[in-house]
PyMOL CGO cylinders between C-alpha atoms (Angstrom):
from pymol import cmd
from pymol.cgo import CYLINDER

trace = [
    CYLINDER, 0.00, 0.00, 0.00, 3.16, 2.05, 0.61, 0.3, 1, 1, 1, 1, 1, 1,
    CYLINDER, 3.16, 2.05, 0.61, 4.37, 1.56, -2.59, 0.3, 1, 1, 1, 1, 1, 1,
    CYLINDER, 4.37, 1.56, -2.59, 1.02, 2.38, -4.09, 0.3, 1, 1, 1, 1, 1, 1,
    CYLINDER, 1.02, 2.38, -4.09, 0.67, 5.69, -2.28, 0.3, 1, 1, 1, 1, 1, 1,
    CYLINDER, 0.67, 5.69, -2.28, 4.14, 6.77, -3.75, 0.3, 1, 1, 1, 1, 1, 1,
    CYLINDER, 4.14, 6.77, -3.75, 3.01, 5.77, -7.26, 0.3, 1, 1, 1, 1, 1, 1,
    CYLINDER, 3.01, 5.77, -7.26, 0.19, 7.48, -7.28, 0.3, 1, 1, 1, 1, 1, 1,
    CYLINDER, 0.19, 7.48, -7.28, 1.49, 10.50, -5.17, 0.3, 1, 1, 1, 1, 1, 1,
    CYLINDER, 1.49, 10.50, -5.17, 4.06, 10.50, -8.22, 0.3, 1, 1, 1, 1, 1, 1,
    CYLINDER, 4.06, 10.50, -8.22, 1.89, 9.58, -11.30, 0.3, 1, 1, 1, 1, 1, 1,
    CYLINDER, 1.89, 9.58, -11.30, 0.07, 12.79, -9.92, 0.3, 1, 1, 1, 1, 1, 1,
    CYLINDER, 0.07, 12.79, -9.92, 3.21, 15.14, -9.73, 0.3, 1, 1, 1, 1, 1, 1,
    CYLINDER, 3.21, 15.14, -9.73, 3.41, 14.68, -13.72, 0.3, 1, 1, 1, 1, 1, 1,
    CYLINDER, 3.41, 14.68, -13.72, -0.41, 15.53, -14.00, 0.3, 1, 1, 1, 1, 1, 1,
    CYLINDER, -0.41, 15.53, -14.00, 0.39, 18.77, -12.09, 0.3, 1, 1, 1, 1, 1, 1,
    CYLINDER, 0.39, 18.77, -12.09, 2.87, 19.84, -14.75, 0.3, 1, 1, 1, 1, 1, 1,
    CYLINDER, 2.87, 19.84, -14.75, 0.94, 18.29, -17.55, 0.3, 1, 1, 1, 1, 1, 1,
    CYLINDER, 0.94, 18.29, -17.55, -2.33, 20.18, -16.55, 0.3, 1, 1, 1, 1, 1, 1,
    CYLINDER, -2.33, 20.18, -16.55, -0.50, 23.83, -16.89, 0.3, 1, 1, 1, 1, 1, 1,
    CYLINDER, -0.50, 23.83, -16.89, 1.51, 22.56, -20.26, 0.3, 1, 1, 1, 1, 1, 1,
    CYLINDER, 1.51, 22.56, -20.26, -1.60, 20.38, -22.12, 0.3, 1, 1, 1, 1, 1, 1,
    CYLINDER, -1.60, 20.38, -22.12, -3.14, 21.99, -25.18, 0.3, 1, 1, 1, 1, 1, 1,
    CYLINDER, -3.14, 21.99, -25.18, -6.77, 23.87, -23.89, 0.3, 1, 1, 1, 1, 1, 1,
    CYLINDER, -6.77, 23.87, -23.89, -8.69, 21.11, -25.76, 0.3, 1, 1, 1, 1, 1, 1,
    CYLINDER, -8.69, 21.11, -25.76, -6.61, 18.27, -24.23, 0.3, 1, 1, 1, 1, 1, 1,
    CYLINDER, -6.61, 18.27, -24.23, -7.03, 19.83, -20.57, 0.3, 1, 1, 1, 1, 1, 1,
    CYLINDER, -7.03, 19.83, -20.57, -10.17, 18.27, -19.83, 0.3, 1, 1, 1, 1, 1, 1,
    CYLINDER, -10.17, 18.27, -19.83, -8.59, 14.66, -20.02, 0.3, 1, 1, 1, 1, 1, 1,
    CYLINDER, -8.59, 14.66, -20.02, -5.44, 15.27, -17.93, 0.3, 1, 1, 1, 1, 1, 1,
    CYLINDER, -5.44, 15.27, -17.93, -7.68, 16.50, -15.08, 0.3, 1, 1, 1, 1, 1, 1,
    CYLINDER, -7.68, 16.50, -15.08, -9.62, 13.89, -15.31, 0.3, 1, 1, 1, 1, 1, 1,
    CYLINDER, -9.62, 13.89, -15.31, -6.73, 11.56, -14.80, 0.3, 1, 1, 1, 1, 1, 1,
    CYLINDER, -6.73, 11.56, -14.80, -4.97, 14.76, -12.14, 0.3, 1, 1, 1, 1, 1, 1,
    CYLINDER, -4.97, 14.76, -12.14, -8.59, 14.24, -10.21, 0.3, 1, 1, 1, 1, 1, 1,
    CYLINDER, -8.59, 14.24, -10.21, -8.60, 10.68, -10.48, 0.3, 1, 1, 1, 1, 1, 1,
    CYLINDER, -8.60, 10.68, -10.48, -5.06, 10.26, -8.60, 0.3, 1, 1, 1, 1, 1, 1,
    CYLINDER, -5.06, 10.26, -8.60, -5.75, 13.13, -6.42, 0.3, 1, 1, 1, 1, 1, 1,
    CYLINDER, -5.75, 13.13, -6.42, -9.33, 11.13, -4.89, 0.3, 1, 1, 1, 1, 1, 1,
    CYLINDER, -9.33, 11.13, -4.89, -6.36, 7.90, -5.34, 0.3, 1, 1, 1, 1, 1, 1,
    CYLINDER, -6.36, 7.90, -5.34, -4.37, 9.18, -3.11, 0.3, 1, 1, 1, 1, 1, 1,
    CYLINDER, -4.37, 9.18, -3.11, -6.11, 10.66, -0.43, 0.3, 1, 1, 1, 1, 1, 1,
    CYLINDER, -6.11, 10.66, -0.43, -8.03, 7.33, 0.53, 0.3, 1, 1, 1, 1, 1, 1,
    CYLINDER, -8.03, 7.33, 0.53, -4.23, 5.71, 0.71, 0.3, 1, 1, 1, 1, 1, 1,
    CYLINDER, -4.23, 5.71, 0.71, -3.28, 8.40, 3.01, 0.3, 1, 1, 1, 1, 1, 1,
    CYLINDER, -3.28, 8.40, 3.01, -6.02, 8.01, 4.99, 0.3, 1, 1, 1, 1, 1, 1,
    CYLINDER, -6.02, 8.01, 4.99, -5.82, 3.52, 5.11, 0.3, 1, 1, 1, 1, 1, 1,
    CYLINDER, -5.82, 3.52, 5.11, -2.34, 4.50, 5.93, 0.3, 1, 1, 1, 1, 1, 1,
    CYLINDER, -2.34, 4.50, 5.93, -2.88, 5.97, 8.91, 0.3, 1, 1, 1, 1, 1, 1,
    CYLINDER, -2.88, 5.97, 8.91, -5.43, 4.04, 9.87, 0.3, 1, 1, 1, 1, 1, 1,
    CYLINDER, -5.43, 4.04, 9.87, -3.06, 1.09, 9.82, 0.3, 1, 1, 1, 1, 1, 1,
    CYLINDER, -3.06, 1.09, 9.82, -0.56, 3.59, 11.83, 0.3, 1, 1, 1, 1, 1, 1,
    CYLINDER, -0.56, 3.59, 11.83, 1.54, 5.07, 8.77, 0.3, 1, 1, 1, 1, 1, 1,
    CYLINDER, 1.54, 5.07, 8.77, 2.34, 8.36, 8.38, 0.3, 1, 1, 1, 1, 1, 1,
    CYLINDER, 2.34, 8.36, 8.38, 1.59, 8.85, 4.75, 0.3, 1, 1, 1, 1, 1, 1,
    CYLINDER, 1.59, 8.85, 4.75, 4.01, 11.00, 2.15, 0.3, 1, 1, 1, 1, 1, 1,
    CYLINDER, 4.01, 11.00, 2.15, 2.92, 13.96, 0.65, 0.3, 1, 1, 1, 1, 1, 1,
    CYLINDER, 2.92, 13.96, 0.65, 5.40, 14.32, -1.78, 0.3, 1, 1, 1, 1, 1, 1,
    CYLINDER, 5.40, 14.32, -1.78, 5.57, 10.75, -3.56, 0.3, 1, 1, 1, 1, 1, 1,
    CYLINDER, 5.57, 10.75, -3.56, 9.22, 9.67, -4.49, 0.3, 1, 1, 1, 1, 1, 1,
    CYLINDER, 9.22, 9.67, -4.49, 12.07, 10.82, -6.80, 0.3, 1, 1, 1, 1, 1, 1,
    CYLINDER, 12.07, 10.82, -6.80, 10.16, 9.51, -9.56, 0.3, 1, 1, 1, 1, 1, 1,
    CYLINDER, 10.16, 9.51, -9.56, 7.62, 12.44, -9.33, 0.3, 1, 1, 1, 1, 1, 1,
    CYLINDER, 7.62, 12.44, -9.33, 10.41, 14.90, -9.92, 0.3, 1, 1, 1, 1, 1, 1,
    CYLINDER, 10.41, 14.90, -9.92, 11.30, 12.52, -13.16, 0.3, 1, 1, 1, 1, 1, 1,
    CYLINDER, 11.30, 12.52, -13.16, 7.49, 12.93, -14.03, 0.3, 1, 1, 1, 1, 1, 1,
    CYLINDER, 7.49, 12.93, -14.03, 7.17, 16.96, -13.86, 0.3, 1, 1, 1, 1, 1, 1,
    CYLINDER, 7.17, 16.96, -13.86, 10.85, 17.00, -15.77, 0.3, 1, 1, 1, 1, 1, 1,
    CYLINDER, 10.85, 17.00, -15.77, 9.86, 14.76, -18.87, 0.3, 1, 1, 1, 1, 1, 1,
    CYLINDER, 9.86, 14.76, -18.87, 6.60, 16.46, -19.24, 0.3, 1, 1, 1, 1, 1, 1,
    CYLINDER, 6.60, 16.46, -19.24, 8.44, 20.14, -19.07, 0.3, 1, 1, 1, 1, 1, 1,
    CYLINDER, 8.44, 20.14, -19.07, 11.10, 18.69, -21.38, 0.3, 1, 1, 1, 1, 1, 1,
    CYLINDER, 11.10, 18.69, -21.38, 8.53, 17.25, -23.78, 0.3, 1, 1, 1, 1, 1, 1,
    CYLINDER, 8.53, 17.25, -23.78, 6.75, 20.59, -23.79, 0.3, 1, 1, 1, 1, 1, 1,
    CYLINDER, 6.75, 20.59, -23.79, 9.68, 22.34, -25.02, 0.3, 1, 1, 1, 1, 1, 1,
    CYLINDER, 9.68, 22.34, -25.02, 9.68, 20.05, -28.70, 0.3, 1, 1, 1, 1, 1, 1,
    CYLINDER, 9.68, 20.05, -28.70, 6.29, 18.96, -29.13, 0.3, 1, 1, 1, 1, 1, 1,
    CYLINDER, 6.29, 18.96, -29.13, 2.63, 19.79, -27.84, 0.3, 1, 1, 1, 1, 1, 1,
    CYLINDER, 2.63, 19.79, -27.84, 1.51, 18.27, -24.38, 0.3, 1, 1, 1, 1, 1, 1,
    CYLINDER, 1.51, 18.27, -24.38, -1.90, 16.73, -26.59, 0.3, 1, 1, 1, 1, 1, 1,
    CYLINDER, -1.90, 16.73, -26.59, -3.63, 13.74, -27.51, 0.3, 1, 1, 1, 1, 1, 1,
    CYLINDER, -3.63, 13.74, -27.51, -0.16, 12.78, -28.70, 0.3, 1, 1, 1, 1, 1, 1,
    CYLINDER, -0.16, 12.78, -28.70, 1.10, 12.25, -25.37, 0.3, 1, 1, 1, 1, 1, 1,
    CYLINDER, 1.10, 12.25, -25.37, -1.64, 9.54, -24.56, 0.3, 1, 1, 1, 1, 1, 1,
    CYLINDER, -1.64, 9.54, -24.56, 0.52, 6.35, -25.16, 0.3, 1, 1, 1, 1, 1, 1,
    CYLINDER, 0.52, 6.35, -25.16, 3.10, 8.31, -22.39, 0.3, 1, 1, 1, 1, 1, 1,
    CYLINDER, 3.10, 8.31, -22.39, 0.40, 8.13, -20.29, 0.3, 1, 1, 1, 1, 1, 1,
    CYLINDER, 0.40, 8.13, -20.29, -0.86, 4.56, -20.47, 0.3, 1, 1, 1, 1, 1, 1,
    CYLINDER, -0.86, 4.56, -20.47, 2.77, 3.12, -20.23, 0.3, 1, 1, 1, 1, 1, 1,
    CYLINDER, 2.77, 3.12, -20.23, 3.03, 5.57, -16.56, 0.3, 1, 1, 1, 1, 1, 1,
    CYLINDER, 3.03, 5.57, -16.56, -0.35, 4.15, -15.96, 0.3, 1, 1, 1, 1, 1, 1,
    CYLINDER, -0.35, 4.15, -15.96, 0.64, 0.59, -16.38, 0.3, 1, 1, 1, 1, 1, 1,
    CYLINDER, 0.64, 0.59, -16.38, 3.29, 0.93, -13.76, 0.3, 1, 1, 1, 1, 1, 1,
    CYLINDER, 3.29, 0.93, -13.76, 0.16, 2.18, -11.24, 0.3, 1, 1, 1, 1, 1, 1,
    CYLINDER, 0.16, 2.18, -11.24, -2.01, -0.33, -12.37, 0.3, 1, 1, 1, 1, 1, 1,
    CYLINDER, -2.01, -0.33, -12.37, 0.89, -3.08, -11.65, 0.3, 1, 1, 1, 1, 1, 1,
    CYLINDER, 0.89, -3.08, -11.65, 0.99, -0.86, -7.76, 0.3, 1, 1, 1, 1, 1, 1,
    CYLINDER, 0.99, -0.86, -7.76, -2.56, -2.07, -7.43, 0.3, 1, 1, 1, 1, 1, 1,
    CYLINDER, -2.56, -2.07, -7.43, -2.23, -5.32, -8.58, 0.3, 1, 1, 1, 1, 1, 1,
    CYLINDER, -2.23, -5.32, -8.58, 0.84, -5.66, -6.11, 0.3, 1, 1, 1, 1, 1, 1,
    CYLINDER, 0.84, -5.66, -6.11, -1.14, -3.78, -3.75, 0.3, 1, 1, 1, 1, 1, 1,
    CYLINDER, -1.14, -3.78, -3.75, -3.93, -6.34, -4.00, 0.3, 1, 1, 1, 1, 1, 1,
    CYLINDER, -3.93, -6.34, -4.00, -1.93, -9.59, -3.88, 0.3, 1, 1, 1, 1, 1, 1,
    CYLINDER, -1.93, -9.59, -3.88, 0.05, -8.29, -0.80, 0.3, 1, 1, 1, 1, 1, 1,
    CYLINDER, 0.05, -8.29, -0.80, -3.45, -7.44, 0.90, 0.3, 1, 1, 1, 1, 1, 1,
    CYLINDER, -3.45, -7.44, 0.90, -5.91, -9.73, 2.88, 0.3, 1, 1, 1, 1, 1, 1,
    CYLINDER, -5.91, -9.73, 2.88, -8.06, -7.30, 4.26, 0.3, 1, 1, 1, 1, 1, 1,
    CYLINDER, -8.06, -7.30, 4.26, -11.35, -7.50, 2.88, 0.3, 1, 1, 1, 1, 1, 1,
    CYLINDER, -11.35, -7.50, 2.88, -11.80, -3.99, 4.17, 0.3, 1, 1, 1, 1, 1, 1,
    CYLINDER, -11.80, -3.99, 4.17, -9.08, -2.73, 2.31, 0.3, 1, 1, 1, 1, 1, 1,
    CYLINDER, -9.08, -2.73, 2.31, -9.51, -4.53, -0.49, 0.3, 1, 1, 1, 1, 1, 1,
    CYLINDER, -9.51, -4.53, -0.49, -13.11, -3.17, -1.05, 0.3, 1, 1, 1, 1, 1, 1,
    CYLINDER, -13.11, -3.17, -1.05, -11.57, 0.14, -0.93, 0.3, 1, 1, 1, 1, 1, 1,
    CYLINDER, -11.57, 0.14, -0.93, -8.35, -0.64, -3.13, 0.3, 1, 1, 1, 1, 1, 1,
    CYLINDER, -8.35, -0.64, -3.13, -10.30, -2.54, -6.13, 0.3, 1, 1, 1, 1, 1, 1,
    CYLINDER, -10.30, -2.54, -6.13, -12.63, -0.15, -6.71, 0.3, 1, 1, 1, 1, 1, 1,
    CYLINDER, -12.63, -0.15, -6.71, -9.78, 2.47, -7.10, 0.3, 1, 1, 1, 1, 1, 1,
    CYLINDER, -9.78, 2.47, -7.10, -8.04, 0.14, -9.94, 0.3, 1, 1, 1, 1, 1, 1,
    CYLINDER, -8.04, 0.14, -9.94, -11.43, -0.45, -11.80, 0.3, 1, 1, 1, 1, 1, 1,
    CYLINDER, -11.43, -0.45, -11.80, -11.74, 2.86, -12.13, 0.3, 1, 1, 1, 1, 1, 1,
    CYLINDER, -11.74, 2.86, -12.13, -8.34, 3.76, -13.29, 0.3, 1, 1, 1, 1, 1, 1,
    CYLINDER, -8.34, 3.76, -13.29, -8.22, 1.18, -15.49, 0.3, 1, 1, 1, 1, 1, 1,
    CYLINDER, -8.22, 1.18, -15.49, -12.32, 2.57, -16.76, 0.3, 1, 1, 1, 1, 1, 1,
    CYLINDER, -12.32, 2.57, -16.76, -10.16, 5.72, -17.86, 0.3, 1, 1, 1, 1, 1, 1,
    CYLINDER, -10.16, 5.72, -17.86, -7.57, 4.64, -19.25, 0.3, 1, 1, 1, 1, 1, 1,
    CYLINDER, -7.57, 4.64, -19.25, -10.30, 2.35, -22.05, 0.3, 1, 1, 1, 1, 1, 1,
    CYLINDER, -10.30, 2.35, -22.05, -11.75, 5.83, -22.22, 0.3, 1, 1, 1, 1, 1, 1,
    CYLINDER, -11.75, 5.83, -22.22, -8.51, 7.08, -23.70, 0.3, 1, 1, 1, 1, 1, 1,
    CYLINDER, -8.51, 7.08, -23.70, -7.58, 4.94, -25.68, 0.3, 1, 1, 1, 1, 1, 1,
    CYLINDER, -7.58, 4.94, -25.68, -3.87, 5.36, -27.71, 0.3, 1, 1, 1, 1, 1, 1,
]
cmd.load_cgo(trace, "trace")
């Protein structure tokens, strides 16, 4: 669940920096995705600490990577509908966080609140297709 948090905590960095870079009509779909792993990541933080973790609020080095290659990418080419096989190969690794997430859980509390959260980023992902 850790690791999960940080993913998502970092998956979300690179939304930040994609949301102010992304083409007006491409906006719409980064936030959802930026909203998505913002809702993500608050219900981690809180599981967290209600299994006595004190959750990050920064995610990992890997956020920092995120924010740089969409600034970088910015500079050469447009941050649009281009950009959307980027974001399902990121999204893979989060999805793989879940599935970790999942195997390494037996909580059925947790669980109910952890699957739910993959569904849906996986529901958004077939929304945007490449």
């Amino acid at each position: 669940l850790i690791a999960l948090h940080t993913r998502t905590l970092d998956a979300l960095a690179g939304y930040d920096t994609m949301a102010e870079k992304a083409q007006p009509e491409f906006r719409p779909v980064v936030e959802e995705f930026r909203a998505l792993h913002g809702r993500h990541a608050a219900v981690l933080a809180d599981i967290l600490a209600g299994l006595g973790h004190a959750p990050e609020s920064d995610g990992s080095f890997m956020g920092t990577v995120n924010r740089s290659v969409v600034t970088m990418r910015s500079w050469v080419d447009d941050i649009d509908a281009g950009v959307l096989g980027a974001i399902h190969n990121g999204e893979n690794n989060v999805l793989r966080a879940f599935d970790d997430a999942l195997e390494q859980t037996a909580d059925p509390t947790i669980r109910a609140n952890v699957l739910p959260m993959r569904e849906a980023l996986a529901a958004l992902l077939a929304r945007h297709p490449t």
